[in-house]
C-alpha positions in Angstrom: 92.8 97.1 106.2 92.6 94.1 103.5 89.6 92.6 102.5 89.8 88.7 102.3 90.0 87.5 98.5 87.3 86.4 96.8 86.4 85.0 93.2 86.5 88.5 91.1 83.0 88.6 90.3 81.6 87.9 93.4 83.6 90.2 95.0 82.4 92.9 92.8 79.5 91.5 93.7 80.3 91.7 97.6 81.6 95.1 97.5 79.1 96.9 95.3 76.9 96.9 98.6 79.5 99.5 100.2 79.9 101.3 96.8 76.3 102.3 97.6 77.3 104.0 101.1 79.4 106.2 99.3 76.8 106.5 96.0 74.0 107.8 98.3 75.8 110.2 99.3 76.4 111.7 96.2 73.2 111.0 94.6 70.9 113.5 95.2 73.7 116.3 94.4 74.1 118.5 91.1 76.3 117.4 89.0 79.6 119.5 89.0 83.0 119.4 87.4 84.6 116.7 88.8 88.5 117.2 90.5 90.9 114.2 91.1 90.3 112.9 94.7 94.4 113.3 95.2 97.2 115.0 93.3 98.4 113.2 90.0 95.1 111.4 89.7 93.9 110.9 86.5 90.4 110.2 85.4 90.2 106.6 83.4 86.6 105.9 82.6 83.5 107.4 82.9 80.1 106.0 83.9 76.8 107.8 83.2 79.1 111.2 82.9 81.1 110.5 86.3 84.7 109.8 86.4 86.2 106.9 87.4 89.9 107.6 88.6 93.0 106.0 88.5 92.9 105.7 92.1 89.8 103.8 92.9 91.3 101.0 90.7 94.0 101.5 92.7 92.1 100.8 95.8 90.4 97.9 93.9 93.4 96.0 93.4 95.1 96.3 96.8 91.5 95.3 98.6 91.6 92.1 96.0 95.2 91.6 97.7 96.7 91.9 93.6 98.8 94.4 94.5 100.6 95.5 98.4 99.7 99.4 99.7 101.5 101.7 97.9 102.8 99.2 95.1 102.2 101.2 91.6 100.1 99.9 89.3 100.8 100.4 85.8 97.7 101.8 83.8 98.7 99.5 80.8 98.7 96.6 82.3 95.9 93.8 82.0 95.3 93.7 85.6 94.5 97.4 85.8 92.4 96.9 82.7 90.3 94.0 84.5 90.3 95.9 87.9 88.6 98.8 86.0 86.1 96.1 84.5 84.9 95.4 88.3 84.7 98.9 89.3 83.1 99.9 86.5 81.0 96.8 87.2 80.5 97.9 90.6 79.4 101.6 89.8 76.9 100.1 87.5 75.5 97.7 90.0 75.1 100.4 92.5 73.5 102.6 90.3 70.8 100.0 89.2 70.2 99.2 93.3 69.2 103.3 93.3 66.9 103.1 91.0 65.2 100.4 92.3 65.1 101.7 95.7 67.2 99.0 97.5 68.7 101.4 99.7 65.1 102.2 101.4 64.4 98.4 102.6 65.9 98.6 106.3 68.3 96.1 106.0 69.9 97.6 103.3 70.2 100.5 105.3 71.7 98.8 108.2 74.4 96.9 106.2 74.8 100.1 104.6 75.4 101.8 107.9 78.0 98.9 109.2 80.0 99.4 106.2 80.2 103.0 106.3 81.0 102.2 110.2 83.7 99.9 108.7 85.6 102.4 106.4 85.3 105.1 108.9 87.1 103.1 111.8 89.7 101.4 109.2 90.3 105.4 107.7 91.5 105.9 111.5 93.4 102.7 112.2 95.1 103.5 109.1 95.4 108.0 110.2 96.4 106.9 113.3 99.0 104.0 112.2 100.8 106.0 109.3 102.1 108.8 111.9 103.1 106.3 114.4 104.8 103.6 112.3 107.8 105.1 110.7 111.8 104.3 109.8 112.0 106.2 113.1 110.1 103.8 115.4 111.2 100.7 112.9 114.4 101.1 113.5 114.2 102.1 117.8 112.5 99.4 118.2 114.8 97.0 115.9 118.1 98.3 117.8 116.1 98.3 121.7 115.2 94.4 120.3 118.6 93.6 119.2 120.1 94.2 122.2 118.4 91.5 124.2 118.0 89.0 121.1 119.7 85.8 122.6 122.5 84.6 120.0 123.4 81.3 119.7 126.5 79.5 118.0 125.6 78.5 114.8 127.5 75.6 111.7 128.1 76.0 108.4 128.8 71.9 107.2 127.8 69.5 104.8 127.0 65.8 104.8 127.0 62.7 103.7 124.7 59.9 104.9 125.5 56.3 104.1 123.3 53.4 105.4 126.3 51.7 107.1 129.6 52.2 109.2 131.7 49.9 106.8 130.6 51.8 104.0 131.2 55.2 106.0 134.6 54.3 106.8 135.3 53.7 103.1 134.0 57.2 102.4 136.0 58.5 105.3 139.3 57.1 103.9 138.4 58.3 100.5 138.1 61.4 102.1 141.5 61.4 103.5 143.1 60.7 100.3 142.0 63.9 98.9 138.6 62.8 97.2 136.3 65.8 96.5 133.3 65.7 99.1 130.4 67.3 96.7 131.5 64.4 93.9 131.3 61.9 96.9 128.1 63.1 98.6 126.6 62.9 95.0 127.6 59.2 94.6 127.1 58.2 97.6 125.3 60.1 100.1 121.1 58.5 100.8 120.1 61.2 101.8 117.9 63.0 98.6 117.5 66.1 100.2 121.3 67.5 100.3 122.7 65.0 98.1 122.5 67.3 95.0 123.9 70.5 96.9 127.0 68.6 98.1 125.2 67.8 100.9 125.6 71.4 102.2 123.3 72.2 105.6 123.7 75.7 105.2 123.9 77.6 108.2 122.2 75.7 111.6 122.1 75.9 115.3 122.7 72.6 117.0 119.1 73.1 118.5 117.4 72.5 115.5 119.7 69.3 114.5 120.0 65.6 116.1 121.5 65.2 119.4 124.2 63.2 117.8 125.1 66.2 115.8 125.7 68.1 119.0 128.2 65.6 120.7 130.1 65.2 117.0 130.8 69.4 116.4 131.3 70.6 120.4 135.0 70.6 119.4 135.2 70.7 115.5 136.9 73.6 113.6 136.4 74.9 110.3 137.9 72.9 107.7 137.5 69.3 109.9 135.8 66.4 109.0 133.6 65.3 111.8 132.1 61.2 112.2 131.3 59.2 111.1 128.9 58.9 113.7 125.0 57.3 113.9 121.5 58.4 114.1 118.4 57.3 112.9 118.6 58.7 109.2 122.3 56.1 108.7 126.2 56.5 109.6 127.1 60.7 109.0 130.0 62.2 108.0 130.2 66.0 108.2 132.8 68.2 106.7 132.7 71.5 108.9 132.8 74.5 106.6 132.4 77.6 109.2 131.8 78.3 112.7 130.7 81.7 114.2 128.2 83.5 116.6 124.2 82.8 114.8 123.8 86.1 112.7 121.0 88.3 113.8 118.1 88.9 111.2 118.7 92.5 109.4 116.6 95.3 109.6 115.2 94.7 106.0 114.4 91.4 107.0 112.7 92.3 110.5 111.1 95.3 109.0 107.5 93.4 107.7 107.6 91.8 111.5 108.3 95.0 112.8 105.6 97.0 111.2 103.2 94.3 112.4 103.7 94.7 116.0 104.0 98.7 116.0 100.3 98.3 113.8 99.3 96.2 116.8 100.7 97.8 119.3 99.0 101.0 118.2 95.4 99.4 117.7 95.6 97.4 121.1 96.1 101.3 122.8 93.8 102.9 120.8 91.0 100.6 121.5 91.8 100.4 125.5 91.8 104.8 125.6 88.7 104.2 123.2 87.0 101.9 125.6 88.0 103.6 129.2 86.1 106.8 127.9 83.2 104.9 126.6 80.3 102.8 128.2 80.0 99.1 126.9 77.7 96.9 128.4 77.9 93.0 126.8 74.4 91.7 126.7 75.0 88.1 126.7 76.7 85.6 128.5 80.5 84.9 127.6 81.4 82.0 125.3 80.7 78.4 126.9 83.9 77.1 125.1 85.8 79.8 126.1 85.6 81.6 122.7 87.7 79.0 120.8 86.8 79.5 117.0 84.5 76.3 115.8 86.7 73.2 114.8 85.1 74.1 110.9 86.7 77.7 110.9 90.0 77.8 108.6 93.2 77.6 110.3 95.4 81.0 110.5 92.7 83.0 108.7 93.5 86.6 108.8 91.4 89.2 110.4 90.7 92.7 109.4 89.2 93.6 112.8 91.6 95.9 114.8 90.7 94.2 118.1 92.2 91.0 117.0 95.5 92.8 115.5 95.3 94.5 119.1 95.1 91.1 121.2 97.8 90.0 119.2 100.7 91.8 120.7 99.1 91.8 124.1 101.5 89.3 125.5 104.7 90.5 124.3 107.0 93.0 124.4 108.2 93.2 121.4 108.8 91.1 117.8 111.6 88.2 118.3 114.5 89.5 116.3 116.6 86.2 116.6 117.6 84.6 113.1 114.2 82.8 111.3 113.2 79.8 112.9 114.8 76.6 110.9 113.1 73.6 110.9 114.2 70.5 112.8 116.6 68.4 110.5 115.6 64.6 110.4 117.5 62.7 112.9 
């Protein structure tokens, strides 16, 4: 799971609390030679005659958010070299808690015991995930998604917007005598944010655009010039470059989307079999506002809880493979 980003230092900080879950365990043992924690690790510091390995640093970095799961990171680099600063920073600061005996006061032992609770149920989220979520059930669930992804009709034009009929006309004509329409849209057009790009839409569903739009292309063809025609931005013209069925996303594409709702999917079940073989009694009442986060808490902010990854596919069926959302164009 990923750890929410924080200033380096206090994160170091943060986490050398749960380096000590792991330290204690270790502490009291002889020292022995040490092996690499996985094949092809290498060991890339030492502190107090222990090894740190190329992997924790590793781990460091993708719980900072530097670097995604699985990315490599390059033990030349500078941001391995400050990684290994922290961990080493991290060791050190556990080490110095030991020997003044934090880990006996009973609250350190409790927030030590929540975070070893907290590795142990991510280690199975993540055991249970990995054999579930694979190009297999990616790409099932892509094709079963597919099928039922409604398709619209979708535009490829460009436009130019001028800020009154008489002076859309005179485009128009210019238009019809062969002028170029990027050169015009450039001299002419008001509108800043296509004007450089030869007023080119891209790609668009008629959803997404200006009623008026819809009424000027139900009949246009590739290769017409469309309007001009008013709406609240001026007078339009359009020049209609394609016309075709809306293009579904691409399994590349859909694949981070994808891998989210399978994670989800797989969490939510887990948790309910969990749960019907457990006993859970809530000890106080339910939320008065309903559980609605406080109007301070930040919008969006991401959770490392499985329960919420869990609620979150509760209500569908499956990820919306339609094309990405465009936003509305200005009328």
């Amino acid at each position: 799971m990923t750890i929410a980003k924080t200033p380096h230092r206090l994160h170091s900080l943060c986490l050398a609390i749960g380096l000590l879950a792991l330290t204690l365990s270790a502490c009291n043992r002889p020292v022995i030679a040490e092996r690499p924690p996985q094949a092809g690790d290498i060991a890339v510091a030492k502190v107090n005659g222990r090894a740190v390995w190329k992997s924790d640093v590793v781990r460091e970095a993708v719980a900072q958010g530097l670097i995604g799961e699985g990315e490599p990171l390059d033990v030349s680099s500078d941001l391995f070299h400050r990684t290994l600063d922290e961990v080493i920073d991290q060791k050190l600061l556990a080490a110095e808690a030991l020997t003044r005996k934090l880990d006996r006061d009973p609250t350190a032992q409790r927030r030590l015991a929540a975070a070893r609770e907290r590795i142990l149920s991510d280690m199975l989220v993540e055991s249970v995930v990995e054999k579930a979520v694979n190009d297999t059930a990616i790409r099932t669930l892509y094709e079963e998604q597919l099928k039922s992804a409604k398709q619209d009709e979708e535009f490829h034009a460009r436009q130019i917007i001028v800020n009154s009929q008489a002076d859309a006309e005179a485009v128009k004509k210019l238009l019809a005598n062969g002028a170029n329409f990027d050169s015009l849209a450039l001299e002419r057009s008001i509108d800043s944010e296509t004007k450089f790009n030869g007023g080119d839409l891209g790609y668009f569903t008629l959803d997404v655009m200006p009623d008026a739009y819809g009424q000027a292309l139900k009949t246009a063809k590739p290769g017409d010039f469309v309007g001009p025609f008013q709406t609240e931005a001026g007078w339009v013209l359009l020049k209609v470059e394609d016309r075709r069925q809306e293009q579904p996303i691409t399994l590349e594409s859909a694949r981070p989307q994808i891998v989210r709702f399978l994670t989800y999917d797989q969490v939510r079940d887990l948790l309910e079999t969990l749960r019907s073989h457990s006993q859970v009694q809530t000890l106080i009442a339910p939320a008065k506002d309903g559980g609605k986060e406080p109007a301070s808490a930040p919008p969006d902010a991401p959770s490392s809880d499985p329960s919420d990854a869990a609620s979150a596919s509760s209500s569908g069926s499956g990820p919306n493979l339609a094309a990405p959302p465009k936003p509305k164009a200005k009328s």
